[in-house]
N, C-alpha and C positions, 0 to 999 in steps of 0.2 A: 316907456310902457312895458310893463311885464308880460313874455311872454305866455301866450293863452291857449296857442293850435298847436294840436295833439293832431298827428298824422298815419295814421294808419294806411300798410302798405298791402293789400293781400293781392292773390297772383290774379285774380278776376272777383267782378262781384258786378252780380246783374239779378233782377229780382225771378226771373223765368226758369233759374237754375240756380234752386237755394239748398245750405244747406246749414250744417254745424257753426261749420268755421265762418259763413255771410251773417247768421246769427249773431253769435259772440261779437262779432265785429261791430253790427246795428245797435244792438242794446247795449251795449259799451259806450258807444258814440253818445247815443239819445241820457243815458247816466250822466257823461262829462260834460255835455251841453247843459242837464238840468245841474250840473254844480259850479255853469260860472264861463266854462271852457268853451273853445271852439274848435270840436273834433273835423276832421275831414279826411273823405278816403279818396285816395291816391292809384289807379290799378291800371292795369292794359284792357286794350280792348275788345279782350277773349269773350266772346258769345254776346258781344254789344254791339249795338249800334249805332248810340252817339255817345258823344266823348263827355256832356257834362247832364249832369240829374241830379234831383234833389228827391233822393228815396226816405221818405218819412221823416223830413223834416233833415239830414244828415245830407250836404254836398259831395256828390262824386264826379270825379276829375278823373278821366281814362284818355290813355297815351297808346298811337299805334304799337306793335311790336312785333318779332318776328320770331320766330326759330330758327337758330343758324346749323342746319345741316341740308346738304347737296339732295335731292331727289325728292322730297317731301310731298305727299297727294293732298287737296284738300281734304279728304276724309281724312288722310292721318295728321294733318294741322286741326282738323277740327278735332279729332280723339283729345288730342295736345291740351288745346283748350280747354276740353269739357276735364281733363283729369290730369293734374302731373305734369303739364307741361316746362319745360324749363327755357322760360321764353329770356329776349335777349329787348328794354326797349331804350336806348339811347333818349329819348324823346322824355320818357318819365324821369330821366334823370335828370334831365333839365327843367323840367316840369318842379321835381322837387327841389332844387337849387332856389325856383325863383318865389316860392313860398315866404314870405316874410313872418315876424312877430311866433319863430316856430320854435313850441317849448319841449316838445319830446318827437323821435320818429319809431314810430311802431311796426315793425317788419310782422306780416304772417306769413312768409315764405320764407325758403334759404335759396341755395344757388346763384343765378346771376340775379335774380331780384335780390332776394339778400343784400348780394355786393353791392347792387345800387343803391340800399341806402344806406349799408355801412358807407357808400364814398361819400352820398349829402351828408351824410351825417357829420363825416370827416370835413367837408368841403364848408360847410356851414359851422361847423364845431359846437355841435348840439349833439345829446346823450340820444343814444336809441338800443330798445329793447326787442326783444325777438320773441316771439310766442310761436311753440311749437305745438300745432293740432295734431300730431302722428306724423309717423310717416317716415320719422329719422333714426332715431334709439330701438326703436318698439314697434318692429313692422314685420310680418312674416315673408319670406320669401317669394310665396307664390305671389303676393302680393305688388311686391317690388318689379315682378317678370309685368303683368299687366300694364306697370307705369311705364315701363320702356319697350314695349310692344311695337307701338308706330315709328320710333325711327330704330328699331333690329334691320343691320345692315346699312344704315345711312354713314355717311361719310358728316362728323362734325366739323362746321369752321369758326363755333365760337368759341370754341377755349383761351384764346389768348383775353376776349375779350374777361371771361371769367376771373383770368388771372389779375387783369386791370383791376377789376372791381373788387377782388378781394373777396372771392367768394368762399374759399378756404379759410376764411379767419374769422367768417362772419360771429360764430358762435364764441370761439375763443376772446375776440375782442368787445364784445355785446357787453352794454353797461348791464343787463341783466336778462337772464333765460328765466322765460314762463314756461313752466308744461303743463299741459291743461290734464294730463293722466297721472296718476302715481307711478305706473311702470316705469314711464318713461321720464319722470323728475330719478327716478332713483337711479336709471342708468345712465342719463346725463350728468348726476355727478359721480361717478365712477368714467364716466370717460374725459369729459373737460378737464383742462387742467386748471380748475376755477371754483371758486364756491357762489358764484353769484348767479344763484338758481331758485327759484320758487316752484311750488308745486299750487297751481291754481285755477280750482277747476271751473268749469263753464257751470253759469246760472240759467234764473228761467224768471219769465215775468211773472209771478202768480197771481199776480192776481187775475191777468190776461185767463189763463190758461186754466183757472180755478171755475171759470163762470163759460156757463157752454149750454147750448142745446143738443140733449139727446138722440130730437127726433128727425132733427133737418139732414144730416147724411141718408141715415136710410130710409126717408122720404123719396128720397133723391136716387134710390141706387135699387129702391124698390125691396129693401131687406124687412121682414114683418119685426115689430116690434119682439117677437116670441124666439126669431131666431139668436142664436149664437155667434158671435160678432167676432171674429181675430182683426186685429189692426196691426199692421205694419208699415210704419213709415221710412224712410231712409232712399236714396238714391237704389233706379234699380243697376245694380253690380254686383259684379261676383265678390265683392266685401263685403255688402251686405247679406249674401248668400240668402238671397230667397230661394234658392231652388231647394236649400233642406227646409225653410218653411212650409215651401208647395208640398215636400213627400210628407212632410210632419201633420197636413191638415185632409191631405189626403187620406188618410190613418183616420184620422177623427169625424173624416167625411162620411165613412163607411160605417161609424156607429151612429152618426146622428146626421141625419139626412137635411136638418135644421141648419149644420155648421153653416158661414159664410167668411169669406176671406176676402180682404181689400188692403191692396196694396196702392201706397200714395208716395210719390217721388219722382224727381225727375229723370229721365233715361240718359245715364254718362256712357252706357256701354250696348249699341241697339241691338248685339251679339248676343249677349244676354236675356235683354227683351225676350228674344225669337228663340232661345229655348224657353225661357218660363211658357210660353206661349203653345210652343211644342208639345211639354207635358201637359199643359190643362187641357189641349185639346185630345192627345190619346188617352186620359184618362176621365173624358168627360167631365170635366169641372167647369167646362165655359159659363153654366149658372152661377154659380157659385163663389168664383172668383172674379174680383171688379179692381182693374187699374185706373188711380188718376193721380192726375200731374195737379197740384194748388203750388200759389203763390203764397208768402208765406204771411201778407196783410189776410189773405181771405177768409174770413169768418169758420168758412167750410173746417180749413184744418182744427181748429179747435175745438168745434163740433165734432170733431169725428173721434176724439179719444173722449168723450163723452158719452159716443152710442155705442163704444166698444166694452166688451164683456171683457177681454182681455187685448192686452199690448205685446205682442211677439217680436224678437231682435233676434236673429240669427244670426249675426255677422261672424265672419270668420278674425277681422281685424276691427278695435273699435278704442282709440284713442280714451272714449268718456264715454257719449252718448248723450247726448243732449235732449233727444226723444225720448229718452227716459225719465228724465226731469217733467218734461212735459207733459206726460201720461199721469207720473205719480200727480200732480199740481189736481189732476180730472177724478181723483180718487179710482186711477185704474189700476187694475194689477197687472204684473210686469213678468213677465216669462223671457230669461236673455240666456243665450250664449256665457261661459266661462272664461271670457278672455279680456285681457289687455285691462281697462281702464272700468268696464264691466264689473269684473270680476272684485274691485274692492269700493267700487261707488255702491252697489247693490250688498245689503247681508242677506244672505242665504235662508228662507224660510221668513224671512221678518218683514221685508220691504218687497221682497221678489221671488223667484224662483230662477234659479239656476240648472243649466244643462251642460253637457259636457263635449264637444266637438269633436273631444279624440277618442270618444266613446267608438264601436265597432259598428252601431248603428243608431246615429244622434238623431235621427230623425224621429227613431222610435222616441230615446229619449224625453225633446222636447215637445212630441206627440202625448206621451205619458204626464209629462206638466201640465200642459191646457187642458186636456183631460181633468187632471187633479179638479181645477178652477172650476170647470164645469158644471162637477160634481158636486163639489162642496161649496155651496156661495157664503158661508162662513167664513171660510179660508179666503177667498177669494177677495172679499169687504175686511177680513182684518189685515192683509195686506196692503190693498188699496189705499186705508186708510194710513197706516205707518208709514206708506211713501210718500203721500201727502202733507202731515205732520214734516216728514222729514225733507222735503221742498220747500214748506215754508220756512221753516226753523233759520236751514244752511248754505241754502242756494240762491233766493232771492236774489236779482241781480245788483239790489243796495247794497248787498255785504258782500259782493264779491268785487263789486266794485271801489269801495273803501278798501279793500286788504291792496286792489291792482293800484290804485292813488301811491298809498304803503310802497308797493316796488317802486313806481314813478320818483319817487321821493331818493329811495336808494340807488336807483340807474343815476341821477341828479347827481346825489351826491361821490358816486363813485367816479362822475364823467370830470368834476371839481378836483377829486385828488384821488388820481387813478391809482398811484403807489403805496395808498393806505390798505 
């Protein structure tokens, strides 16, 4: 029988805390299932509750796990969880050993997940490929401090365990690196000592995301059809940086008393929360500005870059953006941040608008862009529309999934004759 399961490994996936990387993962799956395949994801049991689900049609198999360092609270186990954690699960190891009929393993994590399946990998002698979502090449600093936040000052006792799995070689020995950002494919091959690197970025359902109702969010949220609608979706964190969104619409609050702002995502950092919360409340926007959390099946989310006049991303770090695919699919217009993966998915004036973070005050900035859009609903429909054009054309998750088969093929044949 020729092998058919395709395993994907990421560090958690549960549908209540969604995001980029649970994305890619799902319509991946549901692609290689509709071409024959029998995808299945593999993960710990970070922010779940039982070990087996069948989410949209795709089987998930989760395995206890722990964190191996001395003093840990559960608040900073659950931080772990919710972001970064570098969890250790002996259990998934085994888990994935006992997988039979298995034709590739697909790691979305490094560290000791990583190692675990570099070892099934090695233990079974089957090729496996790594996809890196951010976070490794192409990460800023401040960002890196927030991942290792909750155990500052813990005493670690899994490194040996690291060393076992080989979590240091995960990338060097990987029958093939995905990067889903161009920053970060360009500087993984400048640091690997390997050429067996793709640059491939994340898709979108469009036709899902093409077809929506305009009026069902702000039915819901009580926003009049007349008002001005900002959408920002993304995890609320400080990578996402809505707090320069808040000072950004604050600005445009003050000339148009119209504005509204809704933010949708799940809360990985509730620190965060309780300042956005902080400022809307001293600056009187508690009307104005609406939080909610969707799952990522709910009708809702799709609807709502439909009722949105514009699509706002302030993130400070953004591997891709996958919400911007999304948006452009809804014919919305796109107002992002300058950075990372952003920065060359988006052109400038054509698909979106771009703002600048290291500006001296970005908030004006990207206050000055939606503006723009406001103003001119011209501008605002001929960009919508080229983003749109430009989602169906290149992102489709059919063509991106044909090019990822393409790597499978190459991890395949590299795992065959490694010294070529």
């Amino acid at each position: 029988m020729k092998p058919d399961r395709i395993i994907h490994v990421p560090r958690r996936f549960v549908s209540h805390e969604w995001g980029g990387t649970e994305t890619v993962i799902l319509e991946t799956s549901k692609q290689q299932k509709a071409s024959g395949y029998d995808p299945q994801i593999i993960t710990s049991m970070a922010l779940a509750d039982q070990s087996k689900e069948l989410i949209q049609g795709i089987p998930v198999s989760r395995f206890s796990h722990i964190y191996p360092f001395f003093g840990l609270s559960q608040k900073q186990k659950m931080a772990l969880d919710k972001k970064g954690g570098n969890l250790l699960s002996l259990p998934l190891l085994r888990g994935l050993c006992q997988v039979e009929n298995t034709r590739i393993f697909h790691a979305h994590a490094l560290k000791r997940l990583g190692g675990t399946v570099r070892t099934a990998a090695r233990i079974k002698k089957k090729p496996y490929v790594v996809s890196l979502h951010g976070g490794t090449f192409d990460v800023p600093s401040d960002e890196l401090q927030t991942l290792i936040d909750p155990i500052k000052g813990k005493f670690e006792w899994g490194k040996p365990f690291g060393a076992l799995l080989g979590s240091r070689q995960v990338l060097t020995e990987a029958n093939h690196v995905i990067c889903v950002g161009q920053n970060e494919a360009d500087t993984a091959r400048k640091e690997l000592p390997h050429d067996r690197i793709s640059y491939l970025p994340n898709g979108v359902d469009f036709k899902r995301f093409s077809m929506g109702d305009k009026d069902q969010l702000r039915e819901r949220l009580g926003i009049a059809e007349s008002d001005f609608l900002v959408l920002s979706i993304g995890r609320i964190d400080t990578q996402k940086n809505q707090l320069c969104l808040l000072k950004a619409f604050r600005l445009i609050h003050q000339e148009h008393s119209d504005a509204k702002l809704v933010l949708v995502g799940p809360v990985t950092q509730p620190d965060c929360l309780a300042t956005l919360q902080s400022y809307i409340e001293e600056h009187e926007l508690s009307e104005s500005v609406h939080f909610l959390s969707l799952e990522n099946d709910d009708p809702l989310l799709v609807n709502a870059y439909h009722a949105a006049d514009v699509f706002a991303l302030a993130s400070r770090h953004e591997p891709f953006g996958i919400v911007v695919l999304e948006a452009w699919c809804a014919g919305c217009p796109v107002v992002a941040s300058r950075v990372g993966g952003l920065k060359t998915l988006i052109t400038d004036e054509e698909d979106g608008l771009l703002f600048d973070l290291a500006s001296e005050q970005p908030e004006q900035e990207l206050a000055a862009q939606i503006s723009r859009l406001h103003a001119n609903r011209s501008l605002a429909n001929g960009i919508g529309e080229a983003g749109k054009r430009n989602a169906q054309s290149n992102y489709d998750w059919s063509v991106i999934n044909a090019r990822l088969e393409e790597i499978y093929q190459l991890a395949e044949e590299h795992h065959r004759t490694p010294h070529k």
